[in-house]
LOPA-902235 format. One record per atom (N, C-alpha, C): residue number from 1; residue in one letter; atom name; x, y, z. Coordinates in pm, 1 decimal. Atoms other than C-alpha are relative to their C-alpha. Layout:
N
{NUM,"A","CA",{X,Y,Z}}
...
//
This chain:
175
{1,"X","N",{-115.7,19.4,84.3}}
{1,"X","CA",{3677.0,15252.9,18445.7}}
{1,"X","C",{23.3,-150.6,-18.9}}
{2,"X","N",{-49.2,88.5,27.2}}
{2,"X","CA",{3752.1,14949.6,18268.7}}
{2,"X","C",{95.1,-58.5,8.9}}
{3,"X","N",{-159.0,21.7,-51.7}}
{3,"X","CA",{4037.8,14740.6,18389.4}}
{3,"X","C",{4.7,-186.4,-71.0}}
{4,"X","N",{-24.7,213.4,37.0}}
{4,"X","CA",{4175.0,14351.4,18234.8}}
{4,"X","C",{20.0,-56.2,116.6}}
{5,"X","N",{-33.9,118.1,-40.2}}
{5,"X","CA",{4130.1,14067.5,18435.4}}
{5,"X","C",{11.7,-148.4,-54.1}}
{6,"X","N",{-63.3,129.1,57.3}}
{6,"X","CA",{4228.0,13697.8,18379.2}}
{6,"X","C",{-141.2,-70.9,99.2}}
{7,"X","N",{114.6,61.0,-88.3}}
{7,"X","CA",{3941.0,13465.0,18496.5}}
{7,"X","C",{15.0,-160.4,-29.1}}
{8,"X","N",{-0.3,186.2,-56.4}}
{8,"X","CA",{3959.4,13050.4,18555.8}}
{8,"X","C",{-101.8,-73.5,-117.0}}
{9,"X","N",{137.5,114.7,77.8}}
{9,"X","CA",{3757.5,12841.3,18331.0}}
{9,"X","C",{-29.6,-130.6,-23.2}}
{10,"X","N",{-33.2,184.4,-26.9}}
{10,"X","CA",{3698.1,12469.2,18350.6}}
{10,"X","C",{78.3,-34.7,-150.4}}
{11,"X","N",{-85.4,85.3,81.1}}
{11,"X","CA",{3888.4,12248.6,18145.9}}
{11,"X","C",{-29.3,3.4,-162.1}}
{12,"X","N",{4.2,7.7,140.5}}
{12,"X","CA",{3934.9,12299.7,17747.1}}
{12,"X","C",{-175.4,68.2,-8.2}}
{13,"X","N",{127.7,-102.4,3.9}}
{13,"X","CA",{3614.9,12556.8,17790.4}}
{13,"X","C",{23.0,137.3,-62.9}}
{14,"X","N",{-67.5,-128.8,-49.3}}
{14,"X","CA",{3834.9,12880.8,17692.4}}
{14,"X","C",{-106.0,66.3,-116.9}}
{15,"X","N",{63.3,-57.7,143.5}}
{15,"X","CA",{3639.7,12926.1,17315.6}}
{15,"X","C",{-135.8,-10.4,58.8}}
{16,"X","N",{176.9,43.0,-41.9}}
{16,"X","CA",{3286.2,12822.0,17460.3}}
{16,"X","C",{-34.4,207.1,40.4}}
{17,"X","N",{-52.6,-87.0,-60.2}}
{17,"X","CA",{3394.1,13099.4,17724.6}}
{17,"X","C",{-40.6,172.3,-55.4}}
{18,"X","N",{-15.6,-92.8,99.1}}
{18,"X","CA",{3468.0,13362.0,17488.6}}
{18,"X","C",{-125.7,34.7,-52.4}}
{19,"X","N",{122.2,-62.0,26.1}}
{19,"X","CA",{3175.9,13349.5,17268.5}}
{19,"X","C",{-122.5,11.3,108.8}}
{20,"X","N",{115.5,-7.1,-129.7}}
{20,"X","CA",{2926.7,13360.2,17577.5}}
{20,"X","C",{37.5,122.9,6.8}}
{21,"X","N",{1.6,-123.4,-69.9}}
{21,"X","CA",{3085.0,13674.4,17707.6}}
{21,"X","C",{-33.6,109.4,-145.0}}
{22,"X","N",{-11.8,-62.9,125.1}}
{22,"X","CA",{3164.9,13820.2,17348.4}}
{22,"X","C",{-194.1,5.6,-37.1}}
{23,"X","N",{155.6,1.6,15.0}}
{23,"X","CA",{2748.5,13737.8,17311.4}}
{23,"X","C",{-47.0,79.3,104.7}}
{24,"X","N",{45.0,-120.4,-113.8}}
{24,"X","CA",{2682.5,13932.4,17645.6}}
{24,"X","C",{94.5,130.3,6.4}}
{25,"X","N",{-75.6,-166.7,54.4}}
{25,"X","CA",{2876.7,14255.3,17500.7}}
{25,"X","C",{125.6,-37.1,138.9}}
{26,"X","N",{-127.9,-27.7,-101.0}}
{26,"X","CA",{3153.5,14191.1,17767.4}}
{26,"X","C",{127.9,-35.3,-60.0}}
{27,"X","N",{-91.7,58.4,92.0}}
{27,"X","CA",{3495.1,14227.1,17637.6}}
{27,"X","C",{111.8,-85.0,23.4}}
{28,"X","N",{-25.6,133.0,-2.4}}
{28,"X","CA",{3680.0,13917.3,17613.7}}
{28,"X","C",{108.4,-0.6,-70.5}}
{29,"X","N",{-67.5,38.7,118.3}}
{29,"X","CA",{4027.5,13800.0,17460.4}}
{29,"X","C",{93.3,-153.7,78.5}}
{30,"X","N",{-34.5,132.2,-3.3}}
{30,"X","CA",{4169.6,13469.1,17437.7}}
{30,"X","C",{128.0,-35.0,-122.1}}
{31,"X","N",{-106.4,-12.4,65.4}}
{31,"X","CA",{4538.1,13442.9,17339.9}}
{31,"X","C",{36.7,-153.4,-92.0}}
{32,"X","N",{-44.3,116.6,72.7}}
{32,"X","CA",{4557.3,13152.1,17043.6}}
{32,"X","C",{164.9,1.7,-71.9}}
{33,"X","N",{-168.7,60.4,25.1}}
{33,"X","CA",{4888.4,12987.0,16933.8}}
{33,"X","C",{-74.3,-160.8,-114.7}}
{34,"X","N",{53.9,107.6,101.6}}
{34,"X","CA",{4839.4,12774.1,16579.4}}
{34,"X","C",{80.2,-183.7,43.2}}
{35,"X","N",{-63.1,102.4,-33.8}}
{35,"X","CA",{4960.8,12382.0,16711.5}}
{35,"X","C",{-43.2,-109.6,-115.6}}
{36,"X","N",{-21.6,132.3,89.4}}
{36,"X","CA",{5010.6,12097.6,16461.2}}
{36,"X","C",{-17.0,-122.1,60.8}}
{37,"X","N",{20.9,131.0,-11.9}}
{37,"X","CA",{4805.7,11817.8,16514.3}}
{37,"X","C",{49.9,-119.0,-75.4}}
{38,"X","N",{12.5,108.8,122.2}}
{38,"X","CA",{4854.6,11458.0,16368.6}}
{38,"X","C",{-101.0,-113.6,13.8}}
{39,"X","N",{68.7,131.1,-8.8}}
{39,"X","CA",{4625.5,11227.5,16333.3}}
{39,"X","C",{74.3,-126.7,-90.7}}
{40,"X","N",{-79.2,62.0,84.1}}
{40,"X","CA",{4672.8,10888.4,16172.5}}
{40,"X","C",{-14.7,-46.8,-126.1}}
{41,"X","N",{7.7,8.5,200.1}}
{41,"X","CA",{4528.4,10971.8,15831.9}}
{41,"X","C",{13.2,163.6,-7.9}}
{42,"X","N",{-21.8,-144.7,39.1}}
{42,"X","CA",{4595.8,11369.1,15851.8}}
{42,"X","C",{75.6,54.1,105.7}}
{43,"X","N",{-36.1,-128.0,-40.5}}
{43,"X","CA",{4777.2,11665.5,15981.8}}
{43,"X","C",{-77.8,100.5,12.2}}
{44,"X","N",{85.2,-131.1,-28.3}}
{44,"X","CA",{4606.2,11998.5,16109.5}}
{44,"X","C",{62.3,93.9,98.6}}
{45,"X","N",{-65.5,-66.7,-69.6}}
{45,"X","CA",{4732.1,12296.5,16182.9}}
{45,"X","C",{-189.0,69.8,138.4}}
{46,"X","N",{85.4,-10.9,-66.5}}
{46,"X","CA",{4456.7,12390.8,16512.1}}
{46,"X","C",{49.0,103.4,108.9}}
{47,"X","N",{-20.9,-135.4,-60.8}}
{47,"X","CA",{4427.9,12710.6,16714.1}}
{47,"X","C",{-40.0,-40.2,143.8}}
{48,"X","N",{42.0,53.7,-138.5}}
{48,"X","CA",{4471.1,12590.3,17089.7}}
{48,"X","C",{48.8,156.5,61.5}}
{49,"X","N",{-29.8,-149.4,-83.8}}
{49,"X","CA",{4512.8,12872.9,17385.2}}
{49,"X","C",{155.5,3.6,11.1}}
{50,"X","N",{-123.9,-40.7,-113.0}}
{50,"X","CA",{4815.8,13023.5,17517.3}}
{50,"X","C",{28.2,-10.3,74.1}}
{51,"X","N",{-9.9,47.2,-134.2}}
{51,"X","CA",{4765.4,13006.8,17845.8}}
{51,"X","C",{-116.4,-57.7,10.7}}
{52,"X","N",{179.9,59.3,-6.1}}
{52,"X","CA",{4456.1,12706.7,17866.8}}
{52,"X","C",{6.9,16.5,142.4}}
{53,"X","N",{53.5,-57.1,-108.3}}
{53,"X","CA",{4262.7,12764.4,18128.4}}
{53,"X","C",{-52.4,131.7,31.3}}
{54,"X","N",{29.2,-169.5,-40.3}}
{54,"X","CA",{4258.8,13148.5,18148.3}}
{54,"X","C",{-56.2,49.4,-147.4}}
{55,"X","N",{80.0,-93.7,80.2}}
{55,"X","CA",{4010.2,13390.3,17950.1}}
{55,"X","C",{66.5,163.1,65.6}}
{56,"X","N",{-38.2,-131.1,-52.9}}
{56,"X","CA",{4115.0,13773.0,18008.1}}
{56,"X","C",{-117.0,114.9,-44.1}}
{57,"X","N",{95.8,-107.0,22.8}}
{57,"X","CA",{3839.4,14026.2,18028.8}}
{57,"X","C",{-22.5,104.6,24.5}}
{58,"X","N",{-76.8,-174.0,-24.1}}
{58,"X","CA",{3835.2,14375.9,18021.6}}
{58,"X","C",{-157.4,113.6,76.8}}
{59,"X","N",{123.3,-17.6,-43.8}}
{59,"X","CA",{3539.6,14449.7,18264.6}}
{59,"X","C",{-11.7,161.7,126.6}}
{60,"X","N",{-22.0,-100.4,-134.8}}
{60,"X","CA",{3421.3,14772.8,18510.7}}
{60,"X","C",{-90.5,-87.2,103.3}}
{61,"X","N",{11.2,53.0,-147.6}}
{61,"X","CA",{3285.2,14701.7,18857.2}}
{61,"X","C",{-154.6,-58.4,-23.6}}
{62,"X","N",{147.3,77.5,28.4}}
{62,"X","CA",{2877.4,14630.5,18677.4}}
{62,"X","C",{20.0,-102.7,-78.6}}
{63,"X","N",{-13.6,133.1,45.8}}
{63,"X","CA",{2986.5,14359.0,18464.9}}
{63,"X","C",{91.3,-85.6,27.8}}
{64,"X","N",{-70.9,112.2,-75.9}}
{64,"X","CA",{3235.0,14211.0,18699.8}}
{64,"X","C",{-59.6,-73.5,30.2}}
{65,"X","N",{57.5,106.9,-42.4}}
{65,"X","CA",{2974.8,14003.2,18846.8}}
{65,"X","C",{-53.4,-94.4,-134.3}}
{66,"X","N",{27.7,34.6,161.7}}
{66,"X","CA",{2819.8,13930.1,18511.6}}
{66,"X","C",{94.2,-129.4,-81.6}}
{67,"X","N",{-130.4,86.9,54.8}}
{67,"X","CA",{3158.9,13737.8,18428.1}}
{67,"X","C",{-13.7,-90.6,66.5}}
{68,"X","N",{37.0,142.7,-44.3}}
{68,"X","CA",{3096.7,13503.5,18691.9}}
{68,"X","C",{-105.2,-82.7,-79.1}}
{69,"X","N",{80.1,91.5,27.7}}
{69,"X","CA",{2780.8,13426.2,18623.3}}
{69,"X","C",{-10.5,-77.8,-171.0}}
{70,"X","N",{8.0,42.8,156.0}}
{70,"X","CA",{2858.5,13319.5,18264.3}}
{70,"X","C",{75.3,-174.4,39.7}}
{71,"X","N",{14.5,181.4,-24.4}}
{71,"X","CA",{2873.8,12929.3,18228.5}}
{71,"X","C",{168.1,-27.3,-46.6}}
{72,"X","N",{-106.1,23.2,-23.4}}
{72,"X","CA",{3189.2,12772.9,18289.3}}
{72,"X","C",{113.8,57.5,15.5}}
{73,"X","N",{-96.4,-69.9,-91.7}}
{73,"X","CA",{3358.6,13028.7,18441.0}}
{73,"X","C",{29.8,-65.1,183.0}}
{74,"X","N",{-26.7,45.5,-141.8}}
{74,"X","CA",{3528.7,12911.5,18752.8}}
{74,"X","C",{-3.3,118.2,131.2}}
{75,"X","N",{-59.6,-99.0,-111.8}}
{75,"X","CA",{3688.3,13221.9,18925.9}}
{75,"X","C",{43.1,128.6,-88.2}}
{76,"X","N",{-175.7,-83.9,73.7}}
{76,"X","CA",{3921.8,13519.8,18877.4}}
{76,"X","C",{59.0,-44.0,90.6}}
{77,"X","N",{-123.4,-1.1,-28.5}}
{77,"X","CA",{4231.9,13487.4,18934.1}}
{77,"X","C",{17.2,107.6,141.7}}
{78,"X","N",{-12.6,-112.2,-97.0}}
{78,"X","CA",{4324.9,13666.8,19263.0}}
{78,"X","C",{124.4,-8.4,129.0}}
{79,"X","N",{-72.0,53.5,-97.1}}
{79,"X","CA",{4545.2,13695.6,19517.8}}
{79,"X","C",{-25.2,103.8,153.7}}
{80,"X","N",{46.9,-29.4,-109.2}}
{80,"X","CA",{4487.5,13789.0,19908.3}}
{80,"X","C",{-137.2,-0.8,-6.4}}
{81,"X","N",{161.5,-68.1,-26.6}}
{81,"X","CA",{4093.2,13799.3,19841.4}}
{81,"X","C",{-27.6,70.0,-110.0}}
{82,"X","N",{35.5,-113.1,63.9}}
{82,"X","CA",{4099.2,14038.4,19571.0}}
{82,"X","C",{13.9,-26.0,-122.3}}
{83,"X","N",{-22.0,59.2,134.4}}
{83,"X","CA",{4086.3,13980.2,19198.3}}
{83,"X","C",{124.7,114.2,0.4}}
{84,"X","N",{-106.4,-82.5,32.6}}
{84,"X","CA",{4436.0,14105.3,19028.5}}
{84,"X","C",{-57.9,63.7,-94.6}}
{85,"X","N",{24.5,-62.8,120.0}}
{85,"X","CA",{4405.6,14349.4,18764.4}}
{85,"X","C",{156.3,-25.0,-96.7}}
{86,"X","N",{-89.6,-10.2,128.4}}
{86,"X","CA",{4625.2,14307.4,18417.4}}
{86,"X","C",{58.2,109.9,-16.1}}
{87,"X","N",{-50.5,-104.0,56.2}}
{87,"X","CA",{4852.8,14573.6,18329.9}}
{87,"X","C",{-12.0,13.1,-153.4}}
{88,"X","N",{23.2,-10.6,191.3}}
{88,"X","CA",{4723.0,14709.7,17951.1}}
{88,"X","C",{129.0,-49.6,-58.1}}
{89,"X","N",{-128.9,37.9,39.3}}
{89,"X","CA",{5112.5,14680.1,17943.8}}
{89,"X","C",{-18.6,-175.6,-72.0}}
{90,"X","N",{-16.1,161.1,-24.7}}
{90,"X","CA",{5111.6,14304.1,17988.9}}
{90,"X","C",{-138.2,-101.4,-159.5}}
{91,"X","N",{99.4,23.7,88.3}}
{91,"X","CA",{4771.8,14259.3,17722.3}}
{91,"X","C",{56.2,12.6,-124.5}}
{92,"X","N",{-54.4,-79.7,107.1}}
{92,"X","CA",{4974.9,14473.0,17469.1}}
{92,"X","C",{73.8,-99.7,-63.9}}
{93,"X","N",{-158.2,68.5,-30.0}}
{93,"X","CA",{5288.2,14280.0,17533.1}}
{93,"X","C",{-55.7,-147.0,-72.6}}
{94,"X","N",{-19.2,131.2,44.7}}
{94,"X","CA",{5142.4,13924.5,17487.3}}
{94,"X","C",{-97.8,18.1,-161.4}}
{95,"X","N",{57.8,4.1,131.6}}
{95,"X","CA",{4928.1,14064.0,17163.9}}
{95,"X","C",{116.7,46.8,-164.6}}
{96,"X","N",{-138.7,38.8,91.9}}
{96,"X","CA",{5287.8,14149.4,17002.3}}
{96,"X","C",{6.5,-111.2,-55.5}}
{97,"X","N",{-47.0,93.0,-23.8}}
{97,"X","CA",{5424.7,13844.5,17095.1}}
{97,"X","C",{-88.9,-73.6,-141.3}}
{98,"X","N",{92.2,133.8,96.7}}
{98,"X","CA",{5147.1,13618.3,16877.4}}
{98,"X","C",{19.8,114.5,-90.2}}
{99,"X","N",{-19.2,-16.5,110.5}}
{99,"X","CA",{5150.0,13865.9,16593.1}}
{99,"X","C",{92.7,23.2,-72.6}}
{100,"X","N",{-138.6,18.2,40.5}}
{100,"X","CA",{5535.5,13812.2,16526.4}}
{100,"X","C",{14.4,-156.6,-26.1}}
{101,"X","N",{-47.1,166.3,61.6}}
{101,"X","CA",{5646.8,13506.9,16321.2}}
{101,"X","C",{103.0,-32.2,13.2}}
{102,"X","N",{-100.0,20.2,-76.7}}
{102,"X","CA",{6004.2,13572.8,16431.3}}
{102,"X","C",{28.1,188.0,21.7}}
{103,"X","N",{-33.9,-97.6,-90.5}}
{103,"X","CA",{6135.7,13810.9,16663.7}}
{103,"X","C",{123.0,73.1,-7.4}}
{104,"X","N",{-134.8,-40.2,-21.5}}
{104,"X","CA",{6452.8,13970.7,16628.7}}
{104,"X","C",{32.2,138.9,51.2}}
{105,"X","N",{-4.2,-144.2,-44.8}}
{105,"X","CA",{6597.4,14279.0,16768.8}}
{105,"X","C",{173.3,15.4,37.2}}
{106,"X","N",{-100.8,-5.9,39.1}}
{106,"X","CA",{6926.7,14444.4,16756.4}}
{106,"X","C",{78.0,0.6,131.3}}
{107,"X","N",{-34.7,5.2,-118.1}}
{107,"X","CA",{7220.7,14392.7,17027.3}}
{107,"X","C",{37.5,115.8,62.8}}
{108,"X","N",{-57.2,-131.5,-20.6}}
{108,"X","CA",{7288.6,14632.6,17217.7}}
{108,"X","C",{72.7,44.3,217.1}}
{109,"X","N",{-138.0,-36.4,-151.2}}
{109,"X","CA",{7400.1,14520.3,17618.7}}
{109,"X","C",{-81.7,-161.6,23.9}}
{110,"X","N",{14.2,137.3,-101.7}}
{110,"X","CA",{7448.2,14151.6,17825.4}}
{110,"X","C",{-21.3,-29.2,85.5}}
{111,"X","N",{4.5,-29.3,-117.7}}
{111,"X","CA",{7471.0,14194.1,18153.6}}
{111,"X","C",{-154.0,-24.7,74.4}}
{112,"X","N",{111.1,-10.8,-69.4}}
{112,"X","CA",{7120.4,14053.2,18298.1}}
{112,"X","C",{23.9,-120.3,63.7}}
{113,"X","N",{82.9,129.9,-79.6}}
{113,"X","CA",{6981.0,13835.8,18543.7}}
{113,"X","C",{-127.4,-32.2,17.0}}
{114,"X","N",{148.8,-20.5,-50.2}}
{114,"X","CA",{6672.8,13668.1,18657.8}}
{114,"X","C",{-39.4,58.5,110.3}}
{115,"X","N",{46.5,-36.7,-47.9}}
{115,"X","CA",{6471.2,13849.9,18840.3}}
{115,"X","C",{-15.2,164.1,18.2}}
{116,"X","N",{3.5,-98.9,73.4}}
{116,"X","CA",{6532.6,14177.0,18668.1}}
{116,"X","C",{-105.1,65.2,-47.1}}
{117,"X","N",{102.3,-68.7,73.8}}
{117,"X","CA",{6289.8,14410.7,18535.8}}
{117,"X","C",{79.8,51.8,-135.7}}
{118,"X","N",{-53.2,-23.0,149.4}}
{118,"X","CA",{6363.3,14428.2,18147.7}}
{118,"X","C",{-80.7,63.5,-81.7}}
{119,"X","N",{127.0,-80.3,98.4}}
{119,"X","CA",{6262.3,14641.6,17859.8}}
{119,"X","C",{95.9,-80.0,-153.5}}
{120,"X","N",{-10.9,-6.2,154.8}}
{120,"X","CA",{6290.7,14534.9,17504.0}}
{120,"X","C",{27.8,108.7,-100.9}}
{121,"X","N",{-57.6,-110.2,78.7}}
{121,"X","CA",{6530.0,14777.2,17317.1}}
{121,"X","C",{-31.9,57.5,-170.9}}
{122,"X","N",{26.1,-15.9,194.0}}
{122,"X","CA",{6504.5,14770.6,16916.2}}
{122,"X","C",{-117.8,-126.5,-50.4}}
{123,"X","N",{57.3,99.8,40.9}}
{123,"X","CA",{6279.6,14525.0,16716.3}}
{123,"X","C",{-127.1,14.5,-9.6}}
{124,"X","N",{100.8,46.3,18.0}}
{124,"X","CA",{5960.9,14442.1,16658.8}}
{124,"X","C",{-102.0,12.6,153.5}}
{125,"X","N",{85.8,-61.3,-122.6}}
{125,"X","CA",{5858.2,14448.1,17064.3}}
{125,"X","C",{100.6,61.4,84.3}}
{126,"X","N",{-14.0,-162.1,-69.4}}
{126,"X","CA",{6034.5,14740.4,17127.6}}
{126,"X","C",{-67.2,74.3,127.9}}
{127,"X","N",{124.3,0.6,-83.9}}
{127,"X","CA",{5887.4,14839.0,17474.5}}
{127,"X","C",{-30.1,-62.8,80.1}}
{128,"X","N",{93.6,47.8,-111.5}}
{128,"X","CA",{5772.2,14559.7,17617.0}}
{128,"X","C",{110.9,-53.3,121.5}}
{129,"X","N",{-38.9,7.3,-134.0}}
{129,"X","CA",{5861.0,14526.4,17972.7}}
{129,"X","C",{-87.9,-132.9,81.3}}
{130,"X","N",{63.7,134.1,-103.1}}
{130,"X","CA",{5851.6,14219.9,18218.5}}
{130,"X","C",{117.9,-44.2,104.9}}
{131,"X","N",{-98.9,34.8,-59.8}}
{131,"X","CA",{6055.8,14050.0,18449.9}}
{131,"X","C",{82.5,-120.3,-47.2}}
{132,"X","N",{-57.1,72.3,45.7}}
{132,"X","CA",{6317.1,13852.4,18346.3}}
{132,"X","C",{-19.3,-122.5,58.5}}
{133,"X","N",{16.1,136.7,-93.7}}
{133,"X","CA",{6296.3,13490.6,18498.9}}
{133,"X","C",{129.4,-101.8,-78.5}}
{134,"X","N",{-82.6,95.8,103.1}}
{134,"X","CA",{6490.1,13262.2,18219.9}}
{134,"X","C",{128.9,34.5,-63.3}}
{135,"X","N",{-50.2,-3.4,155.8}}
{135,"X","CA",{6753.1,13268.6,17962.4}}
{135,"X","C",{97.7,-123.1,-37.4}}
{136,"X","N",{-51.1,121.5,63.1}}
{136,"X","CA",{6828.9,12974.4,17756.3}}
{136,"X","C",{82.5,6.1,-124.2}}
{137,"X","N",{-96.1,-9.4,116.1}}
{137,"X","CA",{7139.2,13024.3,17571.3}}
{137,"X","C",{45.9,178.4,-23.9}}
{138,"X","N",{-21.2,-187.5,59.1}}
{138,"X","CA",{7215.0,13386.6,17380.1}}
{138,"X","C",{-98.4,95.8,-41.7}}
{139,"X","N",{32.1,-25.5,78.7}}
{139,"X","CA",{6893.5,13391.1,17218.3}}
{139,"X","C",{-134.3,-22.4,60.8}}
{140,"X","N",{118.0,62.3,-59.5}}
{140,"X","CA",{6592.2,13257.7,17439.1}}
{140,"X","C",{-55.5,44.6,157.5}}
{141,"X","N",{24.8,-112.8,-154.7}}
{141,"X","CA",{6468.6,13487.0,17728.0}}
{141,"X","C",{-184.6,-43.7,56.7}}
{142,"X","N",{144.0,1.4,-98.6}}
{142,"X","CA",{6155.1,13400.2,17987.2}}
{142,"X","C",{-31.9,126.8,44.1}}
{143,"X","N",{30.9,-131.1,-80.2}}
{143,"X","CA",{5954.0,13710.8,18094.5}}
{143,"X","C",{-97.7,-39.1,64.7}}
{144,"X","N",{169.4,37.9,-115.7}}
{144,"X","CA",{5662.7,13673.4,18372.0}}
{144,"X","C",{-78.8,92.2,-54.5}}
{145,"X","N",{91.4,-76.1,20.0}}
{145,"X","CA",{5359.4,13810.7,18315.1}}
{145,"X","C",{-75.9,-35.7,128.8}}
{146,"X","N",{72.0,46.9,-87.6}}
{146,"X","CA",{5277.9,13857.7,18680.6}}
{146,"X","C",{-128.2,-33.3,62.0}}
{147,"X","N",{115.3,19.3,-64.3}}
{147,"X","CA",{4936.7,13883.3,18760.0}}
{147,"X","C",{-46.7,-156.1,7.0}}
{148,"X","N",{38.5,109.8,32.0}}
{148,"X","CA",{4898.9,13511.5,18616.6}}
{148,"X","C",{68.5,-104.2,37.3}}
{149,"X","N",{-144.6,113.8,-50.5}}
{149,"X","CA",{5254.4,13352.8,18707.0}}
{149,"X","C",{-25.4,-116.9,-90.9}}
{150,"X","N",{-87.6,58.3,73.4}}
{150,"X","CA",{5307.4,13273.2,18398.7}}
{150,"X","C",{107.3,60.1,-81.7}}
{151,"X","N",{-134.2,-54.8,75.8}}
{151,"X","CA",{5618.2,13303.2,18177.3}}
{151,"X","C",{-61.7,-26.5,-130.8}}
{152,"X","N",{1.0,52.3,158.6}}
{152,"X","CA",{5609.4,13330.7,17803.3}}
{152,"X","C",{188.2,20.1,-38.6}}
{153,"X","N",{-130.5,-4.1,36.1}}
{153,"X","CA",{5948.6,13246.7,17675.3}}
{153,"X","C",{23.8,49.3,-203.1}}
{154,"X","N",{23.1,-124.0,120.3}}
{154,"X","CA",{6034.3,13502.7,17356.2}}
{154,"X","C",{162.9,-36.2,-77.6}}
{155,"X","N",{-157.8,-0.8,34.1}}
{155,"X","CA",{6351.1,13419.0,17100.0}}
{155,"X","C",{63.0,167.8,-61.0}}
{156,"X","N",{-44.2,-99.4,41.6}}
{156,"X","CA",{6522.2,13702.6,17111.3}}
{156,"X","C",{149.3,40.6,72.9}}
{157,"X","N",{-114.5,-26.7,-43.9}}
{157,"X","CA",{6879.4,13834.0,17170.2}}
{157,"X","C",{27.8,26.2,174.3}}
{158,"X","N",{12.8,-17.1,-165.5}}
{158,"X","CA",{6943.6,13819.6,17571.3}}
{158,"X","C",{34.0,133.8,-44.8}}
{159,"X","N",{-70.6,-119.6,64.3}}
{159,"X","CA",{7164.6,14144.9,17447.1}}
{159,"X","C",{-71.3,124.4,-70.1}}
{160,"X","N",{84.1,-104.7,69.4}}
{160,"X","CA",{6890.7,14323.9,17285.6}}
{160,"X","C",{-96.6,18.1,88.2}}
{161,"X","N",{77.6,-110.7,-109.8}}
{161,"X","CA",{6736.8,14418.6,17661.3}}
{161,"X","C",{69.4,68.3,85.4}}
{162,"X","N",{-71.4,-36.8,-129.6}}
{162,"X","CA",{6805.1,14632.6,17926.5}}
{162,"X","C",{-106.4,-7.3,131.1}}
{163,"X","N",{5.8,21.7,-171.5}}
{163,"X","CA",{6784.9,14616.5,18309.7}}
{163,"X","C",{-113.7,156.2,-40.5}}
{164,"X","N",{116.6,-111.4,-47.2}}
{164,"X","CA",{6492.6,14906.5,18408.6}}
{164,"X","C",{39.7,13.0,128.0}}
{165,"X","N",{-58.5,-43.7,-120.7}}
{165,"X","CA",{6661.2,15088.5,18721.2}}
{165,"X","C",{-148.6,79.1,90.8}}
{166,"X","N",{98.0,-55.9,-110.8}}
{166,"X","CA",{6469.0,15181.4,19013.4}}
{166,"X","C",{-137.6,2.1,3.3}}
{167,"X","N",{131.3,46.4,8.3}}
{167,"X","CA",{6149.8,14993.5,18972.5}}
{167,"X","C",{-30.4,-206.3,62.2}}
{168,"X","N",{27.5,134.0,-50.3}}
{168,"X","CA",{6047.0,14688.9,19181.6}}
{168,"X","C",{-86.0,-59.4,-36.5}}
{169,"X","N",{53.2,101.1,63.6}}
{169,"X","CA",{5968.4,14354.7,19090.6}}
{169,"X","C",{-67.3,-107.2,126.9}}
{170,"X","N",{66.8,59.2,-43.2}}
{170,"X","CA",{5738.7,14170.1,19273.6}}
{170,"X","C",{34.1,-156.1,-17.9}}
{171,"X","N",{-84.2,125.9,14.9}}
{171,"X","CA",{5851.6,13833.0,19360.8}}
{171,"X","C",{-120.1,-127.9,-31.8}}
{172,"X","N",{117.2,72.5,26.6}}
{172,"X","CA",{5523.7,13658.7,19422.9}}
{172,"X","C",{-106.1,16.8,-65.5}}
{173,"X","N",{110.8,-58.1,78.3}}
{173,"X","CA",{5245.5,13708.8,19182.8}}
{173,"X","C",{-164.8,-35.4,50.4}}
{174,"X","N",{151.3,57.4,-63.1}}
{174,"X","CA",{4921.3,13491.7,19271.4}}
{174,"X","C",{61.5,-97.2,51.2}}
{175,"X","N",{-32.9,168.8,-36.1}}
{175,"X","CA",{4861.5,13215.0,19436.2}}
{175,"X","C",{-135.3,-108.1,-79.6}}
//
């Protein structure tokens, strides 16, 4: 059974990365975000990572090794010894995220904190679930995406999530 992991890759390597594995049939995704360069005779809009550093690959237990040995791979990601696995959730979640140009979603309760497990009520990512960590203002909410410990911060109504009862949140993710 095929499961996502997140794997290490040396420095500004993440596209090299990609097509290598994507060339050895292993499947591969690499979350881009368009950033506005300037130079000082042009502008360019340029497709850097999401999270640099990390490749996420969606491998079973014969082409886990396989992933190492591909060139400029560092590691996976792991914690105690053990590579983490991705929740499809969490893959889903950040492949929303980039194909929304804005986010909105309707209000519907306030009442959160960090360290909450939240779901996304109405809108566009309807669904997606994470832990709360942030919120900057009324309108600007941090969710973890633990296996990686990182946050992607999402504009959207604090008010347009709710709390998720009787499901624990894991405090530490990797190291």
């Amino acid at each position: 059974m095929k499961k996502w992991y997140v794997v290490y890759v040396k420095s500004r390597a993440e596209k090299k990365v990609l097509q290598s594995l994507d060339g050895n049939n292993i499947e591969a995704w690499l979350p881009l975000r368009g950033e506005l360069r300037k130079w000082s005779d042009r502008k360019k809009l340029v497709e850097m990572p999401l999270l640099p550093g990390y490749v996420f690959v969606r491998v079973n237990r014969k082409d886990y090794d396989r992933v190492l040995a591909t060139d400029n791979v560092v590691c996976y990601i792991t914690f105690g010894g053990k590579a983490v696995p991705v929740r499809n959730e969490d893959i889903v979640y950040l492949k929303q995220i980039l194909r929304q140009d804005q986010v909105l979603v309707e209000l519907t309760r306030e009442d959160l904190k960090p360290g909450e497990l939240v779901e996304v009520l109405a809108g566009p990512l309807a669904g997606v679930r994470g832990e709360l960590v942030e919120c900057r203002g009324k309108h600007r909410v941090g969710i973890r995406i633990r296996q990686i410990n990182y946050t992607v911060m999402v504009e959207v109504p604090v008010s347009g999530m709710a709390i998720i009862k009787n499901e624990p949140v894991a405090k530490k993710a990797i190291a």
